[in-house]
BADOFI-699348 format. One line per 2 residues: for each residue x, y, z of N, C-alpha, C. Coordinates in Angstrom, 2 decimals. Layout:
N
X,Y,Z,X,Y,Z,X,Y,Z  ... .
//
This chain:
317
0.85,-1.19,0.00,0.00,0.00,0.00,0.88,1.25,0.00  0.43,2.39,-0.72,1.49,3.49,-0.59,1.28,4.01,0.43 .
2.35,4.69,1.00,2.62,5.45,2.02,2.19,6.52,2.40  2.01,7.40,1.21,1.37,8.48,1.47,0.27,9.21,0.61 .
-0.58,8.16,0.20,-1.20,8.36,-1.44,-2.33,9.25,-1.15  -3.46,8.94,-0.04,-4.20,9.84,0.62,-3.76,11.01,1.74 .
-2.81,11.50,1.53,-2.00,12.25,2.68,-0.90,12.70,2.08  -0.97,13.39,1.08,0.43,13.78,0.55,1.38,14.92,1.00 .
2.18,14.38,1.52,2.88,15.45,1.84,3.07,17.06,1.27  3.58,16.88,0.31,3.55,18.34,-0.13,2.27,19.02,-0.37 .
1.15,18.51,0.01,-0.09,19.32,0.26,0.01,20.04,1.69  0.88,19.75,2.60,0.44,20.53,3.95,1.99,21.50,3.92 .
2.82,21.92,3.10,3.45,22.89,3.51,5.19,22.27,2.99  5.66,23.16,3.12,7.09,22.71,3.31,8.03,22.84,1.63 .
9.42,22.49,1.51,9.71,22.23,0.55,10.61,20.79,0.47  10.26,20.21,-1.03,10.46,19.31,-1.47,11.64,19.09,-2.28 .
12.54,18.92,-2.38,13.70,19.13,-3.34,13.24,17.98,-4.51  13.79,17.29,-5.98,14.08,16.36,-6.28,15.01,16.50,-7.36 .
15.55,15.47,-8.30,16.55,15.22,-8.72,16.78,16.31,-9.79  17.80,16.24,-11.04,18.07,16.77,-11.91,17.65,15.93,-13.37 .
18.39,16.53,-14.53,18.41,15.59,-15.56,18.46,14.51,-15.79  18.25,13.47,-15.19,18.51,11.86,-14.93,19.58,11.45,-16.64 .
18.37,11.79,-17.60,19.10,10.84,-18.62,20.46,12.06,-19.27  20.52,13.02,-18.70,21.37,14.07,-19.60,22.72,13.80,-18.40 .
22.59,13.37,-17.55,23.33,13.08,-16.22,24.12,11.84,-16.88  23.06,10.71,-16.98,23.68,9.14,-17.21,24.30,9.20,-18.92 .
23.70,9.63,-19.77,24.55,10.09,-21.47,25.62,10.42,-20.96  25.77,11.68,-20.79,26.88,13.19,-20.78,27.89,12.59,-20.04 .
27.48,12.70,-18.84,28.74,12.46,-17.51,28.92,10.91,-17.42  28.17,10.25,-17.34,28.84,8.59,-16.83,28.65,7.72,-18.33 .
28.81,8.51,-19.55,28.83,7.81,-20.44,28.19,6.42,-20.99  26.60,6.34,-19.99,26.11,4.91,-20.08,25.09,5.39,-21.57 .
24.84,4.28,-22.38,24.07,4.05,-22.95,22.58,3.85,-23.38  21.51,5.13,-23.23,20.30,5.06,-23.30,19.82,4.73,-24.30 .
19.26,3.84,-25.05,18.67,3.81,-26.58,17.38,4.72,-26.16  17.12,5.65,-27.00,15.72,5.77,-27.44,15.34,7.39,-25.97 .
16.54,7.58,-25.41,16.64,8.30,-24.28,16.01,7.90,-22.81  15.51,6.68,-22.93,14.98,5.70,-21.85,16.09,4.82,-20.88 .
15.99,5.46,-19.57,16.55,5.62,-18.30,16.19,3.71,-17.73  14.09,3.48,-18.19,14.02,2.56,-17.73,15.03,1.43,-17.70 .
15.60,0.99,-18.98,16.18,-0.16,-19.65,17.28,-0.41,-18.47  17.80,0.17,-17.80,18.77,0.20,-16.40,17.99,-1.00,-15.68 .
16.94,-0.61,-15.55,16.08,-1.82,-14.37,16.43,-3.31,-14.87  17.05,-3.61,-15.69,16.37,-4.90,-16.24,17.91,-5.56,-15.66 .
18.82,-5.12,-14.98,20.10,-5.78,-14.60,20.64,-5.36,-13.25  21.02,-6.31,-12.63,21.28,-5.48,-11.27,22.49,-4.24,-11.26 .
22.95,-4.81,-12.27,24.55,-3.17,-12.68,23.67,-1.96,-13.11  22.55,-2.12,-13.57,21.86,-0.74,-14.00,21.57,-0.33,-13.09 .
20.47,-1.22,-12.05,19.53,-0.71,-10.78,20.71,-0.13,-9.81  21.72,-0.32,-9.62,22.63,0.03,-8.33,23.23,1.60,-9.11 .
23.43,1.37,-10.57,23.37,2.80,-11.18,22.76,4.03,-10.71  21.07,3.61,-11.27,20.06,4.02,-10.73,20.29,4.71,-9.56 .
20.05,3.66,-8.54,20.19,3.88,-6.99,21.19,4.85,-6.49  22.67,4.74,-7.16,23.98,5.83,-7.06,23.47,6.98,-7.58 .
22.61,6.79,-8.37,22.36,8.27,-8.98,21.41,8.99,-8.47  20.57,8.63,-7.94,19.75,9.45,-6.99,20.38,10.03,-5.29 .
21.32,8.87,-5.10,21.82,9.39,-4.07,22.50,10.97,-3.19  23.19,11.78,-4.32,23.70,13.07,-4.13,22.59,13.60,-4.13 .
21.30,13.82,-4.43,20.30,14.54,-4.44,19.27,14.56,-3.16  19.48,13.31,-2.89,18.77,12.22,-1.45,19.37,13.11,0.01 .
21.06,13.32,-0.35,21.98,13.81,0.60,21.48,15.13,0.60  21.36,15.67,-0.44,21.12,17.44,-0.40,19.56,17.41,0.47 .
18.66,16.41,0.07,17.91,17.04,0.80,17.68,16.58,2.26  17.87,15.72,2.81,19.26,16.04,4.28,19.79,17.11,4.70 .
20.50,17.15,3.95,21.78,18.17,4.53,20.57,19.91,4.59  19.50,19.82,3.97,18.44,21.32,4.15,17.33,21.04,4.30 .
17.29,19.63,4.96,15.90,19.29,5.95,14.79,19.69,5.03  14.43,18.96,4.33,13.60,19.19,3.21,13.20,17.64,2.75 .
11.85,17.78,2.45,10.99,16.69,1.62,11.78,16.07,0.59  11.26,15.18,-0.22,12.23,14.83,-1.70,11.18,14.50,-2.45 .
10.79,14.58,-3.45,10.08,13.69,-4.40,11.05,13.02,-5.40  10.61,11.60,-5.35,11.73,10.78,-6.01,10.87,9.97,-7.16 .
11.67,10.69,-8.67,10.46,10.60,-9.50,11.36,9.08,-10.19  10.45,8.55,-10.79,10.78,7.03,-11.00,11.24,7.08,-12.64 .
12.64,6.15,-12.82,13.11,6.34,-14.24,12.01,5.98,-15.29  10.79,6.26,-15.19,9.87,5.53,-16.18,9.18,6.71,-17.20 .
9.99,7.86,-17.72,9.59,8.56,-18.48,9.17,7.98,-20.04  9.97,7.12,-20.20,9.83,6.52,-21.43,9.00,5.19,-21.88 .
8.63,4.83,-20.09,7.86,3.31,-20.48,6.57,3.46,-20.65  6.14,3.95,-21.68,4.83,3.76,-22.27,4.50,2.79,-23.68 .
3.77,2.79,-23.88,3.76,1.55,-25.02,4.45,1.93,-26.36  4.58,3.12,-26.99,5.11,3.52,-27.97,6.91,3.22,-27.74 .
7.37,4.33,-26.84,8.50,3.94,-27.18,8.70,2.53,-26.58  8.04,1.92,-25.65,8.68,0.61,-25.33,8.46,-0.12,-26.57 .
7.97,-0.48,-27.11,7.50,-1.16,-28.50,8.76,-1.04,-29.15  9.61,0.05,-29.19,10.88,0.56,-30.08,11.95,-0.08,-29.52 .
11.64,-0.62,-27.89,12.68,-1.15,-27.70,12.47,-2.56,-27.20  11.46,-2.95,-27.99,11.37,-4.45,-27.53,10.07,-5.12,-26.70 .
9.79,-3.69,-25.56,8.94,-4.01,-24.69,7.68,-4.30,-24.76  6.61,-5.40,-24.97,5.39,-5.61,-24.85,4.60,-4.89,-23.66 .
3.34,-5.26,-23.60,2.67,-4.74,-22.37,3.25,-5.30,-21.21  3.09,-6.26,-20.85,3.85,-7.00,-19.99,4.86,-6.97,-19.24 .
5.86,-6.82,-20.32,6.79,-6.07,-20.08,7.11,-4.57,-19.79  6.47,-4.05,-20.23,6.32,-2.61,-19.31,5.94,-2.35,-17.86 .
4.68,-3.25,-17.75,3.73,-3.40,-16.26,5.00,-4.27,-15.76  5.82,-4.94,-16.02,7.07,-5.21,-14.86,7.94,-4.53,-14.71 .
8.19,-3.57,-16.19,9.76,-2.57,-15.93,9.05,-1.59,-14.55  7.41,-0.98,-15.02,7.32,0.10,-14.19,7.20,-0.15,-12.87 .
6.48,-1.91,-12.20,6.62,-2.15,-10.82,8.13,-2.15,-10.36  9.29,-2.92,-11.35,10.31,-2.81,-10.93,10.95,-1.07,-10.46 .
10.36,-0.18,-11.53,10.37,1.24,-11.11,10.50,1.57,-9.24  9.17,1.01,-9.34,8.56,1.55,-7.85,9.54,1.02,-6.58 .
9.35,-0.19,-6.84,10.17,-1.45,-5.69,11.29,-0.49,-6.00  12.16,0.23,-6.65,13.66,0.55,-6.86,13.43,1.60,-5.35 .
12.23,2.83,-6.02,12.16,3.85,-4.82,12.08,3.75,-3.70  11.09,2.53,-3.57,10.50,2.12,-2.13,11.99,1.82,-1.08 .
12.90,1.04,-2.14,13.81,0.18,-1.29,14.79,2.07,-1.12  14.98,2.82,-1.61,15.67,3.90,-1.53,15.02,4.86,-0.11 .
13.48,5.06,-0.45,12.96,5.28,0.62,13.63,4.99,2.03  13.44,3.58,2.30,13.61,2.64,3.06,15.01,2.95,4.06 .
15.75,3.51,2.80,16.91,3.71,3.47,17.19,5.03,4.06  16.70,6.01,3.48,16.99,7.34,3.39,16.12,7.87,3.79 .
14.56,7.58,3.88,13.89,8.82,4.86,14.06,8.63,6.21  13.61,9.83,6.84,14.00,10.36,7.96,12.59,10.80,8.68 .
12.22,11.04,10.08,10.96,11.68,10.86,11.14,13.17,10.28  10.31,13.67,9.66,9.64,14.73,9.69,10.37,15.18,7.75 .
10.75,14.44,7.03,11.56,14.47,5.87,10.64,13.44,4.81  9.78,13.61,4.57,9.31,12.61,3.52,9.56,12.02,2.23 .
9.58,11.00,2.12,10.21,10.90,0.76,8.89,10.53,0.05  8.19,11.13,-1.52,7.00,10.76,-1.90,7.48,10.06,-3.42 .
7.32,8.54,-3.22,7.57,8.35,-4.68,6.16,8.65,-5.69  6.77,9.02,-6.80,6.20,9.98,-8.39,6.26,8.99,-9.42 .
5.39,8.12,-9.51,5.19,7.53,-11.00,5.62,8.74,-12.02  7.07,8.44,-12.93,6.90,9.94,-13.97,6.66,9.12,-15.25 .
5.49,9.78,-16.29,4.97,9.97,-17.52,5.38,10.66,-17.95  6.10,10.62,-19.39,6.16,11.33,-20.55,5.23,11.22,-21.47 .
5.25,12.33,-22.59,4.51,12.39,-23.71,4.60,11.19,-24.68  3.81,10.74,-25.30,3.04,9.44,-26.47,4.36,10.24,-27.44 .
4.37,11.25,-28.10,5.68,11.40,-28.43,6.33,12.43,-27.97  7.69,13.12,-28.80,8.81,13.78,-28.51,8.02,14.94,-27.50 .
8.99,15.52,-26.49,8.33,16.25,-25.60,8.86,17.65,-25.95  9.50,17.74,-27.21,9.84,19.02,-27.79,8.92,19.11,-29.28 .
7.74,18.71,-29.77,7.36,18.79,-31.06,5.44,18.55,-30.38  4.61,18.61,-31.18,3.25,19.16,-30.72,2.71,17.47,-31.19 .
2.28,16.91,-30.00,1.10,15.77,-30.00,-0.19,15.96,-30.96  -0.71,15.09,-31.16,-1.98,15.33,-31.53,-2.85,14.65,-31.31 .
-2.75,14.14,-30.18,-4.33,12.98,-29.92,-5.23,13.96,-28.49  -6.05,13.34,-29.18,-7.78,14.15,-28.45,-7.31,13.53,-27.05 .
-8.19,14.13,-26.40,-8.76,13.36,-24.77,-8.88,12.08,-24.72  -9.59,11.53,-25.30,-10.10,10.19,-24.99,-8.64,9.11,-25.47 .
-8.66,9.50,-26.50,-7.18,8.50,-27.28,-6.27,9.10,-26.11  -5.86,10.09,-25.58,-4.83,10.09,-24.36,-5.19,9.54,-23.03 .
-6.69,9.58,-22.94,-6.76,8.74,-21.45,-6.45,7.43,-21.80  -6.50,6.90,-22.61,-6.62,5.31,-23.24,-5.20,5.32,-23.52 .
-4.18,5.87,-24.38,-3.00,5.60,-23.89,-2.37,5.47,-22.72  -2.43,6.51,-21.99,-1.57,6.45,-20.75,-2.44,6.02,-19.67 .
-3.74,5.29,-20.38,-4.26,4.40,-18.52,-3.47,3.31,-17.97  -2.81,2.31,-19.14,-2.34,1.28,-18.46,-0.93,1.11,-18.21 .
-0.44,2.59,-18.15,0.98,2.60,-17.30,0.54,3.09,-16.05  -0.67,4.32,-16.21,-0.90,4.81,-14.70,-1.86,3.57,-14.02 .
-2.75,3.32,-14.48,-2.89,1.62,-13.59,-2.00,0.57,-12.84  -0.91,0.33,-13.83,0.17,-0.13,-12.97,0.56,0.75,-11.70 .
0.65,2.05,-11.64,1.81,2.68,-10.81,0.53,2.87,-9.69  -0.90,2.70,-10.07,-1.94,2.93,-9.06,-1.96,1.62,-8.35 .
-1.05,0.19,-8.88,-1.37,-1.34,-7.67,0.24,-1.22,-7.25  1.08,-0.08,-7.19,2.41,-0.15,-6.71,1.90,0.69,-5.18 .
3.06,0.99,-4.88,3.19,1.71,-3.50,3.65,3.40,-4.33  3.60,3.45,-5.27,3.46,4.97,-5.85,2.78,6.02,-5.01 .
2.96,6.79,-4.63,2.16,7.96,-4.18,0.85,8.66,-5.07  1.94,8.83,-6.21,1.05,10.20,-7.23,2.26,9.46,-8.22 .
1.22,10.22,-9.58,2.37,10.41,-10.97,2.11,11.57,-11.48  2.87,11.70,-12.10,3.00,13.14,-12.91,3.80,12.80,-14.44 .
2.75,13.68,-15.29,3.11,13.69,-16.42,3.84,15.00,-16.98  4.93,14.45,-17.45,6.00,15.40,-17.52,6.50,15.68,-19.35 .
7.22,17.09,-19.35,7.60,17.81,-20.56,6.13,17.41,-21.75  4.85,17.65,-21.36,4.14,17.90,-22.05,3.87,19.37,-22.79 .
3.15,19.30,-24.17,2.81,20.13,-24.67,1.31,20.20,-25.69  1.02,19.30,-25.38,-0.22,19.06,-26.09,-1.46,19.16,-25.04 .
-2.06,19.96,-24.54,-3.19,20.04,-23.86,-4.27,18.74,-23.76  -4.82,18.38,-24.86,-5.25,17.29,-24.33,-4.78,15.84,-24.01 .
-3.64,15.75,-23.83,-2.67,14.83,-23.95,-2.69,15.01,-22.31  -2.67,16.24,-21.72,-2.39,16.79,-20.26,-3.85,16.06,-19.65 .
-5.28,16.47,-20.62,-6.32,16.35,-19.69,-6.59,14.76,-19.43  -5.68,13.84,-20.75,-5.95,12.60,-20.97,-5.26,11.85,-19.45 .
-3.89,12.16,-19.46,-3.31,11.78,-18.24,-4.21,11.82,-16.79  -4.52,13.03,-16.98,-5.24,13.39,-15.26,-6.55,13.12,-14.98 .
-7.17,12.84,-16.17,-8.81,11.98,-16.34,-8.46,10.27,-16.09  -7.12,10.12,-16.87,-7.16,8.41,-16.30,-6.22,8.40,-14.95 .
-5.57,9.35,-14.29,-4.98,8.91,-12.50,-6.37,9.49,-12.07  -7.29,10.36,-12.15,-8.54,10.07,-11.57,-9.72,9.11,-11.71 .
-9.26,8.15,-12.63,-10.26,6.88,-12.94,-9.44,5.84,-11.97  -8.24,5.96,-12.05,-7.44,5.25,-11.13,-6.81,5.06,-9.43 .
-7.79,6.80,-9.15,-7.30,6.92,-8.16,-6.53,6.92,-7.47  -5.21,7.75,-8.63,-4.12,7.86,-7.62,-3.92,9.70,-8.16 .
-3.30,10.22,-6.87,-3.20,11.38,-7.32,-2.18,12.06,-8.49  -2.26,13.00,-9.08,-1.33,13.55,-10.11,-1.14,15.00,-10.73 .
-0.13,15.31,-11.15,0.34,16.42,-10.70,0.95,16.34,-12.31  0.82,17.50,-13.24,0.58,17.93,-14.66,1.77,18.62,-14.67 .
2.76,18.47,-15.66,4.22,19.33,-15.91,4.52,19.92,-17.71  4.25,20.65,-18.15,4.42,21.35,-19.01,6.14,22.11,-19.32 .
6.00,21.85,-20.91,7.43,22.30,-20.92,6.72,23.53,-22.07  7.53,24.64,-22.23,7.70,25.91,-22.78,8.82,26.05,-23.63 .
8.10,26.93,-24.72,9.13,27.23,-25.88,10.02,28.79,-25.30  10.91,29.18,-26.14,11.94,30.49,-25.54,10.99,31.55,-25.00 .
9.18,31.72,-25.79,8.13,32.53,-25.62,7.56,31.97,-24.24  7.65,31.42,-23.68,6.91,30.83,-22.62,5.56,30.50,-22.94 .
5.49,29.34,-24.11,4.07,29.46,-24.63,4.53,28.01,-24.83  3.76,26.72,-25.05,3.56,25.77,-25.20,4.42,25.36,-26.84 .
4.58,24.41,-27.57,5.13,24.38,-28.88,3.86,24.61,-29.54  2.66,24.36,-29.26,1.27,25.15,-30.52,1.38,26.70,-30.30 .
1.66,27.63,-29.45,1.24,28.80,-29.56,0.32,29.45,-27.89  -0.03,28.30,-27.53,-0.90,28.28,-26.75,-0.05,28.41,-25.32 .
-0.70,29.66,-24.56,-0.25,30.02,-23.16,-0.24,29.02,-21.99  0.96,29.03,-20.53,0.10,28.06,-19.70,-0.94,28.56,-18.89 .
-1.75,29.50,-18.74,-2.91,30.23,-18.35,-3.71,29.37,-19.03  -3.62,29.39,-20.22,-4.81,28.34,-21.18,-4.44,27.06,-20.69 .
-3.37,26.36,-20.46,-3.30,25.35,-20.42,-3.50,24.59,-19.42  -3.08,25.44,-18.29,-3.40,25.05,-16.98,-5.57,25.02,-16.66 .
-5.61,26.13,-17.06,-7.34,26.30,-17.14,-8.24,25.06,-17.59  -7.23,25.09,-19.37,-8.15,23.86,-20.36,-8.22,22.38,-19.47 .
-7.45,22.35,-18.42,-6.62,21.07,-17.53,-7.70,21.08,-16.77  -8.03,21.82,-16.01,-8.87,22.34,-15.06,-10.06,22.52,-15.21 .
-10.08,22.60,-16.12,-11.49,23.19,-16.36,-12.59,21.43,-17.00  -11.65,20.72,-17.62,-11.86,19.33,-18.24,-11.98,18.46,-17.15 .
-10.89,18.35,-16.13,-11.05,17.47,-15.34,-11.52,17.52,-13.76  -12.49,18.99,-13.54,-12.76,19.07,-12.08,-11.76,19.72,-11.24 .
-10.35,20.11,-11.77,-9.08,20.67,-11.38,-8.91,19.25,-10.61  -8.66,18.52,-11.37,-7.82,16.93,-10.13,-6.69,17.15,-9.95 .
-5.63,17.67,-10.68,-4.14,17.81,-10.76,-4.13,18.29,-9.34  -2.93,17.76,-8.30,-2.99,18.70,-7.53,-2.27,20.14,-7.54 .
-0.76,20.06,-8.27,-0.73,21.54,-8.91,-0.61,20.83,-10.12  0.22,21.94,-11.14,1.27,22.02,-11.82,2.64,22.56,-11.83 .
3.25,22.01,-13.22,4.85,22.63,-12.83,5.03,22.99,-14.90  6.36,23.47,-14.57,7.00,23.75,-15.93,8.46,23.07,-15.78 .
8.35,22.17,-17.08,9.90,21.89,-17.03,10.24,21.80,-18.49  11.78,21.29,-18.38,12.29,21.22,-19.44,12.49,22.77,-20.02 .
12.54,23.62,-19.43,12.75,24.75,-20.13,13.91,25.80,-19.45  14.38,26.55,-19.32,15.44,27.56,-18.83,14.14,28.49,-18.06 .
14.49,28.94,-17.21,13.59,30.56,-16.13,13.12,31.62,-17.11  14.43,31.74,-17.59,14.56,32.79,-18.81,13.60,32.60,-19.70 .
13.04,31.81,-20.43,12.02,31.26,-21.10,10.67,31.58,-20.74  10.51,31.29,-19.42,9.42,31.54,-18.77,8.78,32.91,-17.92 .
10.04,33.45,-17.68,9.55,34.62,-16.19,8.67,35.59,-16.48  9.16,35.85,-17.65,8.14,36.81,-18.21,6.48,36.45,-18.45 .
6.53,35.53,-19.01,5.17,34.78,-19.06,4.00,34.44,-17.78  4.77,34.79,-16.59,3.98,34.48,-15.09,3.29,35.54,-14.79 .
1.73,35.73,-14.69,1.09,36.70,-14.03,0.94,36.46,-12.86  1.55,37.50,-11.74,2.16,37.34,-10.76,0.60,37.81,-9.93 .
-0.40,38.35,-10.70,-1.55,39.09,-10.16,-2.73,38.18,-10.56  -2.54,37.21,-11.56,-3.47,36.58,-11.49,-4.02,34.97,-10.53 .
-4.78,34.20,-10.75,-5.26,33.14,-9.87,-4.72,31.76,-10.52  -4.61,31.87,-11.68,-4.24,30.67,-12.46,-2.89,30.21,-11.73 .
-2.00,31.43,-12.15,-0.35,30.89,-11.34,-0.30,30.21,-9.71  -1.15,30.16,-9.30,-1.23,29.81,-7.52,-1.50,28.26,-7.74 .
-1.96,27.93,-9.27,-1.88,26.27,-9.48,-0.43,25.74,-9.48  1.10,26.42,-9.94,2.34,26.44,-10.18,2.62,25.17,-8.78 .
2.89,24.63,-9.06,3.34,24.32,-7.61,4.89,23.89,-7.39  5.84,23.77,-9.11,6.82,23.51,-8.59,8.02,23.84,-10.01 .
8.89,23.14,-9.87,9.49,24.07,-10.82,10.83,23.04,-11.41  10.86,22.09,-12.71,12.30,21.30,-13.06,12.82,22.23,-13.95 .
13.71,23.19,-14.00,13.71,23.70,-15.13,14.96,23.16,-15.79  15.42,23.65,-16.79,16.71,23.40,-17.44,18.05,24.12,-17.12 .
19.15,23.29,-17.39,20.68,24.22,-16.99,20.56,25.53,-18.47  20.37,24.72,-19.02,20.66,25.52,-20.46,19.60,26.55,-20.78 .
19.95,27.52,-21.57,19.30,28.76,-21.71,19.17,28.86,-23.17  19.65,27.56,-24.40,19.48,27.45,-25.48,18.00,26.95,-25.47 .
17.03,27.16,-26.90,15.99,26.53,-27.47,16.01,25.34,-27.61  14.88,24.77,-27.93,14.47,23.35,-27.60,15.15,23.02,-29.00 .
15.25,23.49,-29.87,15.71,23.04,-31.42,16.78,23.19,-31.00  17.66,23.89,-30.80,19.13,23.85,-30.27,19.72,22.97,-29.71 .
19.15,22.48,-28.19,19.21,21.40,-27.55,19.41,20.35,-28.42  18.94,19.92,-29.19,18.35,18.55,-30.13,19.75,18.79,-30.91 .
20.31,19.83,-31.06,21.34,19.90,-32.27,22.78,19.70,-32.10  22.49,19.59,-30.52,24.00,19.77,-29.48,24.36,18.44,-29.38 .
25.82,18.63,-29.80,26.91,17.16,-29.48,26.79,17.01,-28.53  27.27,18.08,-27.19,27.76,18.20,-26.11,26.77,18.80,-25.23 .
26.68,18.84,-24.03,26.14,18.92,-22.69,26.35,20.56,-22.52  25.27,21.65,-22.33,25.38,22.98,-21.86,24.80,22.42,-20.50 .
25.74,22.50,-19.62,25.32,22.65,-17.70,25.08,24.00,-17.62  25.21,25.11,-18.46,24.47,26.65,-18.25,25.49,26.82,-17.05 .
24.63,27.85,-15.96,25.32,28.46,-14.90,24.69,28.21,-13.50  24.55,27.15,-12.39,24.32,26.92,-11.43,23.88,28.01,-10.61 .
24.71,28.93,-10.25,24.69,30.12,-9.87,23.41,30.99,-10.13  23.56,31.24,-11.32,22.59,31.98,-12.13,21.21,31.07,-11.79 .
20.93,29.78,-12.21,19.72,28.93,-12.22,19.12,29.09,-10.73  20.52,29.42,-9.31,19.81,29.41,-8.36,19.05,30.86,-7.77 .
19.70,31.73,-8.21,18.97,33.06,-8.50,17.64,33.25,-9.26  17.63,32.60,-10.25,16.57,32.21,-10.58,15.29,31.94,-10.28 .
15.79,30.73,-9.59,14.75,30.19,-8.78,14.30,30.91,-7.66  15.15,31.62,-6.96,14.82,32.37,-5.50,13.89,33.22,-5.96 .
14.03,34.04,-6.68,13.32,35.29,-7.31,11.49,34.55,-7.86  11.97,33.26,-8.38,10.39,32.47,-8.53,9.90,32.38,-6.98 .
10.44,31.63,-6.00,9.92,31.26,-5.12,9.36,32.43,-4.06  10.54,33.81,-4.36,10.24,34.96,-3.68,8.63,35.13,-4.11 .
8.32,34.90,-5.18,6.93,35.63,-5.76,6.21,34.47,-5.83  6.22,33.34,-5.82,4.92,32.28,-5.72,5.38,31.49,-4.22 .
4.95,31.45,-3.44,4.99,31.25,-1.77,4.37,29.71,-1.94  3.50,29.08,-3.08,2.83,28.16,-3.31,3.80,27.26,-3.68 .
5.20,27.40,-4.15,5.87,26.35,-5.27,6.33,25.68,-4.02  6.48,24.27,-4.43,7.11,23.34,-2.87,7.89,22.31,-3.68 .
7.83,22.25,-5.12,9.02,21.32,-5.40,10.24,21.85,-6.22  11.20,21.67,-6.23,12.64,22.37,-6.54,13.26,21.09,-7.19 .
13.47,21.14,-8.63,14.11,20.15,-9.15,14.84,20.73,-10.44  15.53,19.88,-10.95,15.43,20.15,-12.12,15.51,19.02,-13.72 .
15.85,19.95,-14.96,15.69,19.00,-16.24,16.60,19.06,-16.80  17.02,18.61,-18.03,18.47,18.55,-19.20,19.33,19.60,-18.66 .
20.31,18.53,-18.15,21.67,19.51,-18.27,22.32,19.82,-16.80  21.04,19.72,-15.97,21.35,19.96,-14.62,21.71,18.50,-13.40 .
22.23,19.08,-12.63,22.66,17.53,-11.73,22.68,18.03,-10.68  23.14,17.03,-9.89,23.82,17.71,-8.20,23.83,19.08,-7.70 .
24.84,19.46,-8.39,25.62,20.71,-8.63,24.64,21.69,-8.67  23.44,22.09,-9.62,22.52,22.98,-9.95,21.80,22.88,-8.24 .
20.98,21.37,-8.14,19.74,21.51,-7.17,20.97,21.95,-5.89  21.96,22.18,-5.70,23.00,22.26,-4.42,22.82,23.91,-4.49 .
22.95,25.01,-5.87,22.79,26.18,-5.73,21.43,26.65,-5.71  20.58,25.56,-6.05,19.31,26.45,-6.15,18.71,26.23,-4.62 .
19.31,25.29,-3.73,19.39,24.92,-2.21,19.72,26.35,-1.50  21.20,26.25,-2.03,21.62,27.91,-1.27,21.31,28.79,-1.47 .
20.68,29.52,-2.83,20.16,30.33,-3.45,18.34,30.86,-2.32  17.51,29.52,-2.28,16.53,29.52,-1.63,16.30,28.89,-0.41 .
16.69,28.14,0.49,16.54,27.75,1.86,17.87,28.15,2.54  16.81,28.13,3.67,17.80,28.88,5.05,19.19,27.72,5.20 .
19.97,28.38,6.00,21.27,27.01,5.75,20.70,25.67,6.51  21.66,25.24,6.28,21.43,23.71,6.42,21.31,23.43,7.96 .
20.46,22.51,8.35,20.55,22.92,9.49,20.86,20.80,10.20  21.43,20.09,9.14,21.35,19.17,9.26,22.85,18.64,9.01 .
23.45,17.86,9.49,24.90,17.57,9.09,25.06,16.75,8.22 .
//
């Protein structure tokens, strides 16, 4: 049974740290081999899973060392039936990569939380496709895709899932109509072009609303990732009601475009420094955001300045 599935922590206060770039981390720096940019394929050997496990660890420590929550999102961005299909995976085989997902967190949990420090594992969903180019399936064809990965992560000890670097709106309402058929909670992540506008054109005011407005507001917030601050800041109405849905924030090291990104040999880590300034100046003005993570490009290093940048010192050894 999950731990905290009716009782979620980051609903009563506090902040949550979680990881960085996972697969721009395991490519770039430890030179491992993702086909298809899928993190899952690690699970299937015990040399991957202890990977895995090492790699969440510096992030686990940071949030320790500033007495802070964690959300520990599960390598399963890619296990949905499309790309698993590309790499072999049947249904079957997915509904075991993604329990193996969970069991990875649980046993991390296990080790690493602490009284009054929660650790909430995050079923994570990606987009049916690329999370830099515009989807096109209706509502219904997206609840029907992504029900029977979020079904699985609803008979795990999962907390919540969240569907992440989306850009297709109903692709967003499809996700959060089937974790509310499923009854597990979930939490909607949008990525932004250099305009802070979705890849159709379309604002996250609209997007967050069209979300909301379709599904009863089930999401419990939203977030923006995959994108640089810079991309976005401008785009936040700091006076309106929509932004108080924001609840958290993965952004990117890099301050290049999403077409750019795609074009790069090499790894932009951007400026740590800068990303944690960033962030302070977000959190100064939305009092609501409680998760601190980040996307491509960022690691350790980033969530360590955007730590010092925004929480009081450490008050933990």
């Amino acid at each position: 049974m999950a731990k905290y599935r009716n009782n979620l922590p980051l609903l009563q206060g506090g902040t949550f740290l979680s990881d960085g770039g996972m697969e721009t981390v395991l490519i770039f720096q430890e030179g491992v081999e993702l086909p298809q940019f899928a993190s899952f394929v690690l699970l299937d050997t015990a040399e991957g899973r202890q990977r895995l496990k090492d790699y969440y660890v510096p992030y686990l420590d940071l949030a320790r060392r500033h007495d802070t929550g964690f959300v520990l999102e599960t390598p399963t961005w890619r296990s949905s039936a499309d790309w698993g299909a590309k790499l072999g995976y049947d249904a079957a085989a997915l509904k075991a990569i993604n329990e193996k997902a969970v069991a990875l967190a649980v046993e991390l949990r296990r080790e690493h939380e602490r009284p009054g420090r929660p650790i909430v594992i995050n079923g994570a969903i990606g987009p049916r496709g690329d999370g830099y180019k515009a989807g096109n399936m209706d509502v219904i064809e997206a609840e029907d895709f992504h029900s029977a990965q979020i079904a699985t992560f609803a008979g795990t000890e999962a907390d919540m899932v969240t569907g992440f670097t989306l850009n297709n709106i109903d692709e967003a309402i499809g996700i959060a109509l089937a974790a509310k058929a499923h009854g597990i909670p979930c939490a909607i992540s949008f990525t932004v072009e250099t305009d802070g506008r979705i890849v159709t054109g379309r604002t996250m005011q609209d997007a967050i609303e069209s979300v909301d407005a379709a599904t009863e507001g089930y999401p419990h917030y939203y977030m923006i990732n995959c994108a640089h601050p810079s991309h976005f800041e401008d785009a936040l109405d700091h006076g309106s009601s929509w932004i108080r849905r924001i609840g958290g924030f993965n952004a990117n090291a890099s301050t290049m475009s999403h077409a750019e990104l795609d074009n790069s040999e090499v790894l932009d880590a951007g400026d740590p420094v800068d990303l944690g300034r960033r962030y302070r100046n977000l959190v100064g003005r939305m009092p609501q955001v409680r998760v601190l993570g980040g996307c491509c490009g960022t690691d350790h290093r980033h969530i360590a300045a955007i730590c010092e940048a925004c929480l009081p010192a450490a008050a933990i050894a």
